[in-house]
N, CA, C and O of each residue as an XYZ file, in Angstrom:
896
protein
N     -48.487    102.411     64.688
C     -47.217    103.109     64.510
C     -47.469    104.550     64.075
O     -47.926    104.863     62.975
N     -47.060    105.557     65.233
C     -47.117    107.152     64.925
C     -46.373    107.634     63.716
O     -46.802    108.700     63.275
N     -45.432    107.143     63.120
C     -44.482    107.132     61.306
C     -45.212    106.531     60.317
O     -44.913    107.012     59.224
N     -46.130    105.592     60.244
C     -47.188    105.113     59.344
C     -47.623    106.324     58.878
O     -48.100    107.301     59.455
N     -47.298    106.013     57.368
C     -48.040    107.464     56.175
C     -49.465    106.617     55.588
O     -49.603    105.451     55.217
N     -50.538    107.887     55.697
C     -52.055    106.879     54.660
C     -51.872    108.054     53.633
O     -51.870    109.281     53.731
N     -51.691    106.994     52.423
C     -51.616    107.258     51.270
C     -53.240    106.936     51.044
O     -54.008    106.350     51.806
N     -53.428    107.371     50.074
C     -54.562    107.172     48.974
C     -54.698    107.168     47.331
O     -54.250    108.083     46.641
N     -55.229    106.263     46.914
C     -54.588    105.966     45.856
C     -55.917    105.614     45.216
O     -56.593    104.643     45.556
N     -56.310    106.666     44.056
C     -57.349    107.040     43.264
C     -57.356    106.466     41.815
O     -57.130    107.238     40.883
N     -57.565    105.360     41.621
C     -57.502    104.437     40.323
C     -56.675    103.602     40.141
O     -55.730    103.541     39.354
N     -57.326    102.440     41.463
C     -56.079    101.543     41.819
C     -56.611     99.537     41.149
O     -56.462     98.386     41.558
N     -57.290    100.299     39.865
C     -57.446     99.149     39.191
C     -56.894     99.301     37.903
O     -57.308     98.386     37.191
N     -56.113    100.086     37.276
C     -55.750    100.070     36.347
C     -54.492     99.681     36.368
O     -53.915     98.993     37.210
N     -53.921    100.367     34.968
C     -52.406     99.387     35.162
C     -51.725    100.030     36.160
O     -51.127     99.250     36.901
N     -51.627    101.047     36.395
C     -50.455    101.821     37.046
C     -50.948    101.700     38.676
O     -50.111    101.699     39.578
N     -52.632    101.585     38.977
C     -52.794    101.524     40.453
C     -52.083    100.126     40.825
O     -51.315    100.059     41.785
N     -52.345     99.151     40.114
C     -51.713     97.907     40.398
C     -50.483     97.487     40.668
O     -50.122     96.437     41.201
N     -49.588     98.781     40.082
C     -47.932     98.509     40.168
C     -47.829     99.511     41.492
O     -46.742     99.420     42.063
N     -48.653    100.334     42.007
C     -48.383    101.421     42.935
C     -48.824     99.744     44.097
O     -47.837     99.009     44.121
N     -49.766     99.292     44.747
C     -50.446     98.420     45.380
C     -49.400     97.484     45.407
O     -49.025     97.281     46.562
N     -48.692     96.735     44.421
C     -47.657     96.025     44.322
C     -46.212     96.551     44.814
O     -45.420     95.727     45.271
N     -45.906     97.738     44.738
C     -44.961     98.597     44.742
C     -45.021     98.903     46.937
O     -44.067     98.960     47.713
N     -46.293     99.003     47.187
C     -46.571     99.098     48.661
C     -46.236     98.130     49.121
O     -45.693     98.356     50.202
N     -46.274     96.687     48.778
C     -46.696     95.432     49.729
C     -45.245     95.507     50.699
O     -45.503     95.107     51.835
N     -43.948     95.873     50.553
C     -43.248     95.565     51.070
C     -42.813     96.799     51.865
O     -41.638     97.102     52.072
N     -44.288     97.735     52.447
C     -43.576     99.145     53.071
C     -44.387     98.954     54.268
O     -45.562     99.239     54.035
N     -44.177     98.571     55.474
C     -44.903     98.056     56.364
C     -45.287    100.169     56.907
O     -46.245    100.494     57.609
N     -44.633    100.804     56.542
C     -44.872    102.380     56.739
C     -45.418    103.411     56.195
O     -45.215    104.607     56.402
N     -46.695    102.464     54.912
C     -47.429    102.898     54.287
C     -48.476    102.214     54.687
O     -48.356    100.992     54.780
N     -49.968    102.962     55.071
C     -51.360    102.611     55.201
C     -51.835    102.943     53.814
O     -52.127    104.123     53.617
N     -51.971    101.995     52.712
C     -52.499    102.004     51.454
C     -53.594    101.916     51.790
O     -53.958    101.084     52.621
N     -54.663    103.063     51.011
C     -56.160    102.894     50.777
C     -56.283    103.184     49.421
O     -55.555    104.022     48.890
N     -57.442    102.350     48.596
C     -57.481    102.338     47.494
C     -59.008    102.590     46.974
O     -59.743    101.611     47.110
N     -59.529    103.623     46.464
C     -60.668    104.271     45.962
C     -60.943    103.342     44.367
O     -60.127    103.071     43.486
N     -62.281    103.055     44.456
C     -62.438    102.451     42.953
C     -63.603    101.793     43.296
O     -63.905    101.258     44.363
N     -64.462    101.936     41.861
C     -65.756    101.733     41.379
C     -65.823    100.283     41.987
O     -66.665    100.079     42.862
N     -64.916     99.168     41.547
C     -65.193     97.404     41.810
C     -64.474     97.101     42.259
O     -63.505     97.772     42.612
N     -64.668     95.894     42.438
C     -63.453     94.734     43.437
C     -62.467     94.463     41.982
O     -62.858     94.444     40.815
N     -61.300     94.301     42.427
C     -60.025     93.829     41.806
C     -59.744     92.497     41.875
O     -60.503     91.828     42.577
N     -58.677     91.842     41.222
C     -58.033     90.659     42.025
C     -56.352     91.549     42.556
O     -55.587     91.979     41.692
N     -56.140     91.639     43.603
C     -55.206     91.823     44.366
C     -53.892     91.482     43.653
O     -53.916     90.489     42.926
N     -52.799     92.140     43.757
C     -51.420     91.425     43.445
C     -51.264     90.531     44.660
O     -51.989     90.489     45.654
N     -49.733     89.536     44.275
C     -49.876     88.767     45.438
C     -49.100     90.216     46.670
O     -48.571     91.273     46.326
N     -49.304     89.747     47.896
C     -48.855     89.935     48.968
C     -49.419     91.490     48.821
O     -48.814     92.346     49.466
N     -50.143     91.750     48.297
C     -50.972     93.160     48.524
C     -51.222     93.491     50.183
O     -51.732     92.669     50.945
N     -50.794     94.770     50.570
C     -51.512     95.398     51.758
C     -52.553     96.786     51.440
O     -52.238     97.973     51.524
N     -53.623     96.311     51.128
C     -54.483     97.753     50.869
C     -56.060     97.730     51.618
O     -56.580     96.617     51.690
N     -56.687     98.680     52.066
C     -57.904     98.938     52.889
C     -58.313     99.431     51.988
O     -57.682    100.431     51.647
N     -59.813     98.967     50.918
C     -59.961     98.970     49.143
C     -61.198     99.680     50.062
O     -61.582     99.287     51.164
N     -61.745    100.914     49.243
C     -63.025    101.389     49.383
C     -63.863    101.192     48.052
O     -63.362    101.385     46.944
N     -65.174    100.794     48.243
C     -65.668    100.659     46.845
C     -66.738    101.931     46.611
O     -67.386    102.231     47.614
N     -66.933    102.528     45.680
C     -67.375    103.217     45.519
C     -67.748    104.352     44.566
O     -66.855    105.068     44.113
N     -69.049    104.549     44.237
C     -69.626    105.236     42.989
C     -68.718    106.595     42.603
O     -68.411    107.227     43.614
N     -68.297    107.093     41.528
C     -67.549    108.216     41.657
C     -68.327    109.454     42.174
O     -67.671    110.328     42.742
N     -69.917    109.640     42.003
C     -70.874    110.429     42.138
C     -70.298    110.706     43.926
O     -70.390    111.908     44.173
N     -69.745    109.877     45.176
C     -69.546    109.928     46.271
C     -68.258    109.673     46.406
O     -67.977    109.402     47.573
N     -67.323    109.649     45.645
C     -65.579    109.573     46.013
C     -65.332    111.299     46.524
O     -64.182    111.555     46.882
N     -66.078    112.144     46.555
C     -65.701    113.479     47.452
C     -65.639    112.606     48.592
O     -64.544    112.306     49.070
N     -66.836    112.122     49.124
C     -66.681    111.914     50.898
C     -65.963    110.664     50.939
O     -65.609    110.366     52.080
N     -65.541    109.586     49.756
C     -64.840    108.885     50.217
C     -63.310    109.330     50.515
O     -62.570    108.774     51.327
N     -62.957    110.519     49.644
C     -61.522    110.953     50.143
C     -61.274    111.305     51.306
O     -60.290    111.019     51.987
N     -62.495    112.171     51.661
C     -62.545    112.796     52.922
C     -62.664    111.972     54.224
O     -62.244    112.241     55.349
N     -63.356    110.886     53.770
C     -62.933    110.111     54.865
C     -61.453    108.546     55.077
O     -61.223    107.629     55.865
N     -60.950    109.031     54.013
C     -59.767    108.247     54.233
C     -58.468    109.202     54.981
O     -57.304    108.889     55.229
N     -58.925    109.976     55.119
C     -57.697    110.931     56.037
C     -56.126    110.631     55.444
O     -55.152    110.287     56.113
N     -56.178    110.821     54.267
C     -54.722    110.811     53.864
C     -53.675    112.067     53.729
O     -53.977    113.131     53.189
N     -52.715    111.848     54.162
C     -51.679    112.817     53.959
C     -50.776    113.201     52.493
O     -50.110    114.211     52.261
N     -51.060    111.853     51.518
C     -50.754    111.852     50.101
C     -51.856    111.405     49.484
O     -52.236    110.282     49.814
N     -52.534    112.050     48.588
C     -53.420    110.937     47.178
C     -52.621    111.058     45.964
O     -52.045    111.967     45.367
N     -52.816    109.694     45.808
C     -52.289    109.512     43.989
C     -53.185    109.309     42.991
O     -53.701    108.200     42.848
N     -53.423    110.148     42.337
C     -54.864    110.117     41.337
C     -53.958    109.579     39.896
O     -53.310    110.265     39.105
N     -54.191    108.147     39.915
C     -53.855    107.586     38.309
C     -55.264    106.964     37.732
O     -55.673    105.803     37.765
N     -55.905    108.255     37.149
C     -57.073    107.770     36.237
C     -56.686    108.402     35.154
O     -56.124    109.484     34.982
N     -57.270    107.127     34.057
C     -57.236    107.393     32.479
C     -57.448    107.031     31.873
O     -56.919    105.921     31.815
N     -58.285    107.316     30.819
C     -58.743    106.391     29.770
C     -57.803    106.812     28.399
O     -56.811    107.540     28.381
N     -58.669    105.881     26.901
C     -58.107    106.492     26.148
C     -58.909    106.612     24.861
O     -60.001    106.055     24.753
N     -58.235    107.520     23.639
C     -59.822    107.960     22.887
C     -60.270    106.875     22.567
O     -61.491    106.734     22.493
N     -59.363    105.779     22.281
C     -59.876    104.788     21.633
C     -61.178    103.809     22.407
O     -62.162    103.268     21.903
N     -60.645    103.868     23.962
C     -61.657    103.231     24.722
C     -62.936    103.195     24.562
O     -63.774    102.294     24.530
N     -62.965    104.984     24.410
C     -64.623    105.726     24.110
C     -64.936    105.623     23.079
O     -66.016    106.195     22.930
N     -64.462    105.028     21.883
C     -64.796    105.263     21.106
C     -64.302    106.562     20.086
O     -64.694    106.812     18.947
N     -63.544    107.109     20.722
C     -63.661    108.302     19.653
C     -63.856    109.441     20.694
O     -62.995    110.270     20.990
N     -65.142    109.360     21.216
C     -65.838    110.742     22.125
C     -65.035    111.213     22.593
O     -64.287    110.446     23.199
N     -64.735    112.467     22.615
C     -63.821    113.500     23.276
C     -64.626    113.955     24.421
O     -64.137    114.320     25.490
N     -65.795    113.919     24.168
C     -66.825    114.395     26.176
C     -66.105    112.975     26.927
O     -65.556    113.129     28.018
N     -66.133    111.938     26.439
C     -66.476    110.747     27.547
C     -65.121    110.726     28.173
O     -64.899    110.465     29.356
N     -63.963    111.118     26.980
C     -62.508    111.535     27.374
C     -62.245    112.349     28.697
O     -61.715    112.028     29.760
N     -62.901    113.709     28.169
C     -62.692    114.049     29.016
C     -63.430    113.965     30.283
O     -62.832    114.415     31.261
N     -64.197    113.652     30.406
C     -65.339    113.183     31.522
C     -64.483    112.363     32.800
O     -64.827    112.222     33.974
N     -63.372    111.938     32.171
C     -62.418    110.891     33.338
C     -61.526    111.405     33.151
O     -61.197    111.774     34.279
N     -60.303    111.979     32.027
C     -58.918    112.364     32.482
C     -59.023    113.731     32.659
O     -58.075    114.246     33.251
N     -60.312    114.772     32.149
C     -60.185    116.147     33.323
C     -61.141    116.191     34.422
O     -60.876    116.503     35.583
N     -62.530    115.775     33.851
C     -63.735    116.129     35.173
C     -62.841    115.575     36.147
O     -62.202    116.336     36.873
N     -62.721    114.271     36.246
C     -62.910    113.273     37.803
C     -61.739    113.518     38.200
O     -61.409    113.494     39.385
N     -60.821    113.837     37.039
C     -59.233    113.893     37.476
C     -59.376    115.117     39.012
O     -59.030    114.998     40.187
N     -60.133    116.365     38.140
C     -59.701    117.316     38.885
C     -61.262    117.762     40.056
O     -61.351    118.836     40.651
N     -62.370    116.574     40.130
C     -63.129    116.636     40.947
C     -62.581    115.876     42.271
O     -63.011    116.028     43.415
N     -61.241    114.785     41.732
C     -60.859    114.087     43.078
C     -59.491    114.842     43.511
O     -58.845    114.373     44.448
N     -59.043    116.005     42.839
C     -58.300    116.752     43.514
C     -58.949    117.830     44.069
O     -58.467    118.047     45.181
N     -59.773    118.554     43.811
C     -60.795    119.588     44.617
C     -61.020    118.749     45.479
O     -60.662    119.293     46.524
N     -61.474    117.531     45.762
C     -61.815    117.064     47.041
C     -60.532    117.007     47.929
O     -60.483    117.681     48.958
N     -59.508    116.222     47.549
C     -58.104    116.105     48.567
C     -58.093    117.331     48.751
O     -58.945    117.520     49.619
N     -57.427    118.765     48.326
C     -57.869    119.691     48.708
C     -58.538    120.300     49.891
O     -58.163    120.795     50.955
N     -59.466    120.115     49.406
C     -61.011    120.179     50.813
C     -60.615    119.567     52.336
O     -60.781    119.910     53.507
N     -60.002    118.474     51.618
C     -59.992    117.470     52.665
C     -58.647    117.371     53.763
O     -58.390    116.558     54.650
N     -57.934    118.579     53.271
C     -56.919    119.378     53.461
C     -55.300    117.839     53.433
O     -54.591    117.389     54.333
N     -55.356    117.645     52.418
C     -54.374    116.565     51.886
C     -53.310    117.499     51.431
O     -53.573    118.416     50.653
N     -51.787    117.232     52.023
C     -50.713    117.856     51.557
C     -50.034    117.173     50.824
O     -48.832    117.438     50.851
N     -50.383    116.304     50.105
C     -49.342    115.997     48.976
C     -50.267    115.542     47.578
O     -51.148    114.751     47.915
N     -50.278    115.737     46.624
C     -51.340    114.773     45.705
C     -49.945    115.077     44.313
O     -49.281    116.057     43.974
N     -50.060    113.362     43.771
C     -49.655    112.932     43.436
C     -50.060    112.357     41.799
O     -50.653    111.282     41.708
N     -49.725    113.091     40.615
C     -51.018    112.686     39.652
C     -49.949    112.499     38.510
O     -48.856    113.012     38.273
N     -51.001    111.216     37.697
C     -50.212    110.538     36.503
C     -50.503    111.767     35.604
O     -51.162    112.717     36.030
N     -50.021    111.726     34.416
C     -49.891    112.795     33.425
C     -49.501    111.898     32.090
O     -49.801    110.713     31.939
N     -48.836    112.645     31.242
C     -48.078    112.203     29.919
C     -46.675    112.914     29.539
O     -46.471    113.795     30.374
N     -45.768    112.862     28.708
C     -45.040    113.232     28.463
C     -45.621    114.112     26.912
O     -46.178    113.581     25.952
N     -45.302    115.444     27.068
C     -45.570    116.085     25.990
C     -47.074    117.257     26.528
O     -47.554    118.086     25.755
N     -47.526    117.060     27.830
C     -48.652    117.036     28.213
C     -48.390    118.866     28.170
O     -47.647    119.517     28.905
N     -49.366    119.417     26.937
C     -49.217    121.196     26.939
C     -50.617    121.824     26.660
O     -51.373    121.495     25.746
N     -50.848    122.849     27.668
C     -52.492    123.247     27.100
C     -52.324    123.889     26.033
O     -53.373    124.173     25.454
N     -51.103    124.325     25.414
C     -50.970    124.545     24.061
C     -50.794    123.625     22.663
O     -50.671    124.081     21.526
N     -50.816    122.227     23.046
C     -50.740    121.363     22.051
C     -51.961    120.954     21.249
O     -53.115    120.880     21.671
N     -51.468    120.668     19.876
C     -52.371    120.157     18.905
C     -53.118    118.805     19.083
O     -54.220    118.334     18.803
N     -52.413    118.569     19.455
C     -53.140    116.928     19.801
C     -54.224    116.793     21.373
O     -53.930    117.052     22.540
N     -55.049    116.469     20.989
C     -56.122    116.897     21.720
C     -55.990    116.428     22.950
O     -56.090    117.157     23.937
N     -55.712    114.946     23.016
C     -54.989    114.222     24.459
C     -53.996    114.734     25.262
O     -54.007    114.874     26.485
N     -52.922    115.069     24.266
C     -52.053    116.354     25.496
C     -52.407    117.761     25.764
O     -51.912    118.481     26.631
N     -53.703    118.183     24.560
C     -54.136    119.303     25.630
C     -54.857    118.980     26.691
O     -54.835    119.898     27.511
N     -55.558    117.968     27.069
C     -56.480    117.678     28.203
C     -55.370    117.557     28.958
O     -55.178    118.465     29.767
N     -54.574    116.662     28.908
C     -53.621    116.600     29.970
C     -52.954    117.988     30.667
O     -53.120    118.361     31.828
N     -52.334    118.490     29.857
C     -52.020    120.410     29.755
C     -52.741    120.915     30.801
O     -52.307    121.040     31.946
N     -54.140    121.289     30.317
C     -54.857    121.547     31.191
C     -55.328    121.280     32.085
O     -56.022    122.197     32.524
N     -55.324    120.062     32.898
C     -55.518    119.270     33.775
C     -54.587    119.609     34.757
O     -54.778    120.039     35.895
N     -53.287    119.290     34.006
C     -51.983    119.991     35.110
C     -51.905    121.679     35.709
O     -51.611    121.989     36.864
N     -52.226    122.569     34.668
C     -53.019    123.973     34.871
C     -53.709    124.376     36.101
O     -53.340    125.105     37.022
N     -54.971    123.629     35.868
C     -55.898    123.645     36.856
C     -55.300    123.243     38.292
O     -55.232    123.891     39.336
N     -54.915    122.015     37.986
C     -53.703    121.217     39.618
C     -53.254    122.257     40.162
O     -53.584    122.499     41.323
N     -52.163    123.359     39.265
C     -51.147    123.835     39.982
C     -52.314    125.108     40.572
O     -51.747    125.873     41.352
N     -53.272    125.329     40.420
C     -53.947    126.246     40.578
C     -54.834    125.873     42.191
O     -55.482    126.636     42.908
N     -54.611    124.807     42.305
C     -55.469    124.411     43.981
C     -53.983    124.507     44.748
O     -54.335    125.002     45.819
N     -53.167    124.407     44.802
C     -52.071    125.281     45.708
C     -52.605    124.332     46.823
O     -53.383    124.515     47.759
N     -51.521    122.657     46.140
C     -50.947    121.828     47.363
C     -49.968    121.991     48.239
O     -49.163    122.831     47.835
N     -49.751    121.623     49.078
C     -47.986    122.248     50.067
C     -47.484    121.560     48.689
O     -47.047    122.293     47.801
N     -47.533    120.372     48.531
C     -46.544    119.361     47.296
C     -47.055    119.376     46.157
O     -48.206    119.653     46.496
N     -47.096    119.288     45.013
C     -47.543    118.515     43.634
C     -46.563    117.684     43.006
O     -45.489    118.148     42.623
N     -46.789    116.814     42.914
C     -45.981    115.695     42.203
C     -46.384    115.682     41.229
O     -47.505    115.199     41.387
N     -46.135    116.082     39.310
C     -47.106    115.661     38.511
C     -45.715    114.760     37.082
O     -44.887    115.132     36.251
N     -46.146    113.791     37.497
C     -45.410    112.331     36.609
C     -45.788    112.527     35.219
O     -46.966    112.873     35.127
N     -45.063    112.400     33.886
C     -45.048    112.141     32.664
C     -44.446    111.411     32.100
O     -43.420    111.849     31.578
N     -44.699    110.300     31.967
C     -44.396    109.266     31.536
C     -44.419    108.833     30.184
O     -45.592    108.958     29.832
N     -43.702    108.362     29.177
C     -44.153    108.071     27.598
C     -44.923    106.334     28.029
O     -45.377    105.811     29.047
N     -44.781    106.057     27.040
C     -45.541    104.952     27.069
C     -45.013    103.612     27.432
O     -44.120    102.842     27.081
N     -46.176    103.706     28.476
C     -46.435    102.655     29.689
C     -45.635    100.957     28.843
O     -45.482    100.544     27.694
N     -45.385    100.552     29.983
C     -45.252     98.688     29.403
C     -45.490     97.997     30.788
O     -44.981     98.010     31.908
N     -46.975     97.124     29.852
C     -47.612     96.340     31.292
C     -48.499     95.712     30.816
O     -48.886     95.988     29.681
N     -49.070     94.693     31.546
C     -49.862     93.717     31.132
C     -51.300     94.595     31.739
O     -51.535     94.904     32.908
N     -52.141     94.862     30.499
C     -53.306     95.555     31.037
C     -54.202     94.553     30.857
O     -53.931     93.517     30.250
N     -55.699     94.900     31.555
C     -56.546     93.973     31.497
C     -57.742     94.605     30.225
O     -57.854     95.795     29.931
N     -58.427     93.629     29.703
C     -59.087     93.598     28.497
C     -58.565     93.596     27.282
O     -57.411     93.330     26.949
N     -60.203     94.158     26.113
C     -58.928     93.781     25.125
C     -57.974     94.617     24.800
O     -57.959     95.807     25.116
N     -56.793     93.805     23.894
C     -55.687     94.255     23.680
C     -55.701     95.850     22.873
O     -56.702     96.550     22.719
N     -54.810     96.056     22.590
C     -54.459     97.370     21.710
C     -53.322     96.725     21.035
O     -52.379     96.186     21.614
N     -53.466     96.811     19.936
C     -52.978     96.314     18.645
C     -51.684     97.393     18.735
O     -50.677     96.922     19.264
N     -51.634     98.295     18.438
C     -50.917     99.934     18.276
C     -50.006     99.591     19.791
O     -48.913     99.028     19.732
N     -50.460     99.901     20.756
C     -49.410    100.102     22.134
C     -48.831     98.584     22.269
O     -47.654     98.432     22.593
N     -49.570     97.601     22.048
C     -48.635     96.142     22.223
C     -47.492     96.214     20.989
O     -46.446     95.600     21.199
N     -47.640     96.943     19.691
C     -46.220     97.129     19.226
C     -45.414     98.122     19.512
O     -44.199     98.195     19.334
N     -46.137     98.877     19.961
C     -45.032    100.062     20.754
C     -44.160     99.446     21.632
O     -42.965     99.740     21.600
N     -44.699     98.439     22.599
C     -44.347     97.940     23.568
C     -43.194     97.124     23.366
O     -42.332     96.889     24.213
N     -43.249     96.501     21.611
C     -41.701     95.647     21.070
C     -40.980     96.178     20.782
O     -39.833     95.879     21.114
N     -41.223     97.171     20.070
C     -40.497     98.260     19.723
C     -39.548     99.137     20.669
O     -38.336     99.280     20.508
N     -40.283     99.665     21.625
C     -39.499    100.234     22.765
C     -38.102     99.844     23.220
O     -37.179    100.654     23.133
N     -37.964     98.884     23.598
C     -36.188     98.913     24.127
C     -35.001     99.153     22.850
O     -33.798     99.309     23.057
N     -35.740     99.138     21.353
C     -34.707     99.507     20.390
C     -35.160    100.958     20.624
O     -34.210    101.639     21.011
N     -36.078    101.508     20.535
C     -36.470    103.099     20.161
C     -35.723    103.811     21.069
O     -34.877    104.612     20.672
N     -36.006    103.552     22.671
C     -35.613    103.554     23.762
C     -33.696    104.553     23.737
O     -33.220    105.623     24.118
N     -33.310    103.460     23.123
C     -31.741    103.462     23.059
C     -31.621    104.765     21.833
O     -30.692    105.521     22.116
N     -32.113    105.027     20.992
C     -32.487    106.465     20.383
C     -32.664    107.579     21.087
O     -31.950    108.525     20.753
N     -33.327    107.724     21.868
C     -33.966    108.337     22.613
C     -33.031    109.228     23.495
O     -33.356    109.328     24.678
N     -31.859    109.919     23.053
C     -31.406    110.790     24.132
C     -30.905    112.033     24.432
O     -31.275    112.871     23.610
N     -30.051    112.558     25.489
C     -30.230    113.709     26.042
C     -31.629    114.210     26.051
O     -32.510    113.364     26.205
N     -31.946    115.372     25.919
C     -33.447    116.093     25.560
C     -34.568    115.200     25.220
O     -35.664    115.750     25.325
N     -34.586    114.050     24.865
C     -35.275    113.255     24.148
C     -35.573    112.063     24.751
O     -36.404    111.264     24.321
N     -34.921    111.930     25.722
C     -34.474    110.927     27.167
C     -35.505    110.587     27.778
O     -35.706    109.452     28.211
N     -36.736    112.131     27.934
C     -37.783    112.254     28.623
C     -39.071    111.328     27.515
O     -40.225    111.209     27.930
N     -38.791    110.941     26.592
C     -39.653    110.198     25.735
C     -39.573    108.809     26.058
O     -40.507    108.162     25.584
N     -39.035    108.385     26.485
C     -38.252    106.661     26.325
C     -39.997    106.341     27.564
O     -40.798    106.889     28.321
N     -39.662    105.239     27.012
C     -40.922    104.044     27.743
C     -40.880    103.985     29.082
O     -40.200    104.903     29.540
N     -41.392    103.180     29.994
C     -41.285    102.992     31.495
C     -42.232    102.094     31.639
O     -43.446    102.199     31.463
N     -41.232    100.707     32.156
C     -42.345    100.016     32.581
C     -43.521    100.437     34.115
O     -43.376    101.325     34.955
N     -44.280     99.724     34.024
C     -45.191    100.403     34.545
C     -45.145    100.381     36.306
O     -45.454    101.201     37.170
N     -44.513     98.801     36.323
C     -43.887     98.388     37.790
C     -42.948     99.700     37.996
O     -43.129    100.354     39.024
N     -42.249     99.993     37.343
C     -41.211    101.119     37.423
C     -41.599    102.601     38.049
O     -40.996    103.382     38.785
N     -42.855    102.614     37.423
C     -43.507    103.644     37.701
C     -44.604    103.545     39.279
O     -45.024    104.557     39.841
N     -44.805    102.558     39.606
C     -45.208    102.641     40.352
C     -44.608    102.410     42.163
O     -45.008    102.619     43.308
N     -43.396    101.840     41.429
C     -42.084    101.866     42.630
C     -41.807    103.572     42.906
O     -41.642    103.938     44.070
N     -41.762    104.675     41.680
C     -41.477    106.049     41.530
C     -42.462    106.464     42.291
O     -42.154    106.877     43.409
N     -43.782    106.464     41.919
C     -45.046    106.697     42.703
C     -45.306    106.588     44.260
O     -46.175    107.146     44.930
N     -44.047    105.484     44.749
C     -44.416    104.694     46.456
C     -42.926    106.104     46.877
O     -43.095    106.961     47.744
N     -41.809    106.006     46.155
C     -40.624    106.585     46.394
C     -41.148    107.987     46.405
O     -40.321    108.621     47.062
N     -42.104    108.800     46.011
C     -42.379    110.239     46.209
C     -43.191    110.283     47.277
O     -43.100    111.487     47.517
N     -43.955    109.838     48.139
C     -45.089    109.603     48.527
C     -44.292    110.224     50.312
O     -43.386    109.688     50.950
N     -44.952    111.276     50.585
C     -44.565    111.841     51.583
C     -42.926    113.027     51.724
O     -42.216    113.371     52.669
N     -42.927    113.325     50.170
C     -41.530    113.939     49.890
C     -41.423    114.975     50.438
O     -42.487    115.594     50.449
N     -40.406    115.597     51.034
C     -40.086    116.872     50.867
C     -38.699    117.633     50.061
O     -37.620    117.119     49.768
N     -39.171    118.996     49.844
C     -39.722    119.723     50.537
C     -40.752    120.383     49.556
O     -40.913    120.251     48.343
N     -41.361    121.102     50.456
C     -43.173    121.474     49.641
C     -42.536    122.289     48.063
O     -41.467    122.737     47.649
N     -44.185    122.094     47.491
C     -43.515    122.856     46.022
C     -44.188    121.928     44.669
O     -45.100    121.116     44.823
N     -43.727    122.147     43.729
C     -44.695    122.173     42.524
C     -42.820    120.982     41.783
O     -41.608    121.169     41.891
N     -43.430    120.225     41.321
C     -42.479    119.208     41.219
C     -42.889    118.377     39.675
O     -43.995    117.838     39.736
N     -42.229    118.220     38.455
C     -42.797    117.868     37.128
C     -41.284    116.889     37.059
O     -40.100    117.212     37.162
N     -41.992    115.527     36.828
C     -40.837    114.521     36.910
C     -40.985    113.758     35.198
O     -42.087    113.811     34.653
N     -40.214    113.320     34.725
C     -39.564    113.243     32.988
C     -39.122    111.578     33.717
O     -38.875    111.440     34.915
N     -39.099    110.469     32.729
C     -38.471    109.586     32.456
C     -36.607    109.267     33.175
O     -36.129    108.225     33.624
N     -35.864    110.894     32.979
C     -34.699    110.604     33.719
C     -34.826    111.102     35.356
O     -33.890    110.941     36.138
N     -35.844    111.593     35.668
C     -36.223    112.008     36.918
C     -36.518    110.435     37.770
O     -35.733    109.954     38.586
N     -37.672    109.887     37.399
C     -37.697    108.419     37.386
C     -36.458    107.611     37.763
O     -36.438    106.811     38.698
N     -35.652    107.825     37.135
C     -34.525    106.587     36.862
C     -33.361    107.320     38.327
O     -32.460    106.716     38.909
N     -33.771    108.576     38.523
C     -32.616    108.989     39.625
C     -33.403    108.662     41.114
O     -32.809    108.601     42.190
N     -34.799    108.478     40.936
C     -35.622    107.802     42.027
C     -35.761    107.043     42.554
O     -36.096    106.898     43.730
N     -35.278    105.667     40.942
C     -34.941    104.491     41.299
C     -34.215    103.668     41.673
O     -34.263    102.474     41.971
N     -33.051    104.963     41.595
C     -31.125    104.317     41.986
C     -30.994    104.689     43.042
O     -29.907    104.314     43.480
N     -31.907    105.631     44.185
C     -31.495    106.041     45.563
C     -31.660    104.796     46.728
O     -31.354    105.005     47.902
């Protein structure tokens, strides 16, 4: 089919690649390809063409998935590393913005990238300056599109161990949630399925341009 879009989708084992992969199964007009270090277990009724592969060679794996959108949702968190702010940033700026120099290259017109809410290269908190700057750099490779998503905090069943801290965020949320408004709107939670239905719904948008989507941006994505 000459209307079939190949997406690409750059960290499609975490929580959010999984709701994007899940979020595809029912778009017979998306060619999902999915970049990542290991094998997954699949959602059910998954349609994806999974490339496996070392990040040291995800340049030529982008390049050879010929996509017209990539969605780069990689991220760790300090706690993962331990603490380390290199190992931090080593995945949410190096790779972030080594697998957008490649789409780029690879002359990809749309790329599509997770972020945070609050995300400023002027902020104190060290996680939203990486993010800040990450987005910086993005707007600086001059896609026809940029999609760049900020989301507050995720709700989803992640794999390993738990997080003590975000699994009560996670109870907490639908009271906090309801706090949370006008100006402040852009803070509220999102489940992660949610987000990755938002993620399938941008995916080939027009019209070209530099595009920063908030929590109520989301919710007008999801009612069309």
């Amino acid at each position: 089919m000459s209307d079939v879009r190949r997406v690409l989708l750059i960290g499609a084992t975490g929580l959010v690649g999984k709701a994007v992969i899940a979020a595809c199964a029912p778009r017979p007009d998306i060619h999902l390809v999915g970049l990542a270090r290991r094998e997954m277990a699949m959602p059910p009724g998954a349609r994806i063409e999974l490339l496996l592969s070392d990040p040291s060679h995800w340049t030529d794996a982008i390049a050879d998935a010929r996509a017209e959108t990539v969605v780069i949702a990689l991220g760790t968190t300090i706690k993962a590393v331990d603490g380390d702010r290199t190992a931090f940033r080593a995945v949410d700026h190096d790779l972030v913005l080594a697998c957008a120099r490649a789409a780029k290259q690879a002359g990809v017109r749309q790329l599509i990238v997770v972020s945070s809410v609050g995300a400023a290269l002027s902020s104190r908190n060290f996680y939203l300056s990486v993010k800040g700057e990450v987005e910086d750099q993005l707007v600086k490779l001059h896609f026809d599109r940029l999609d760049i998503l900020r989301p507050g905090l995720l709700r989803g069943q992640r794999e390993g161990a738990g997080r003590p801290a975000e699994r009560l965020g996670m109870m907490v949320a639908p009271v906090a949630d309801i706090l949370l408004a006008g100006s402040l709107a852009r803070y509220r939670s999102v489940r992660a399925s949610d987000l990755g239905r938002v993620i399938v719904a941008l995916a080939g948008a027009r019209p070209d341009g530099r595009f920063v989507h908030h929590n109520p941006e989301f919710r007008r994505l999801l009612a069309r």
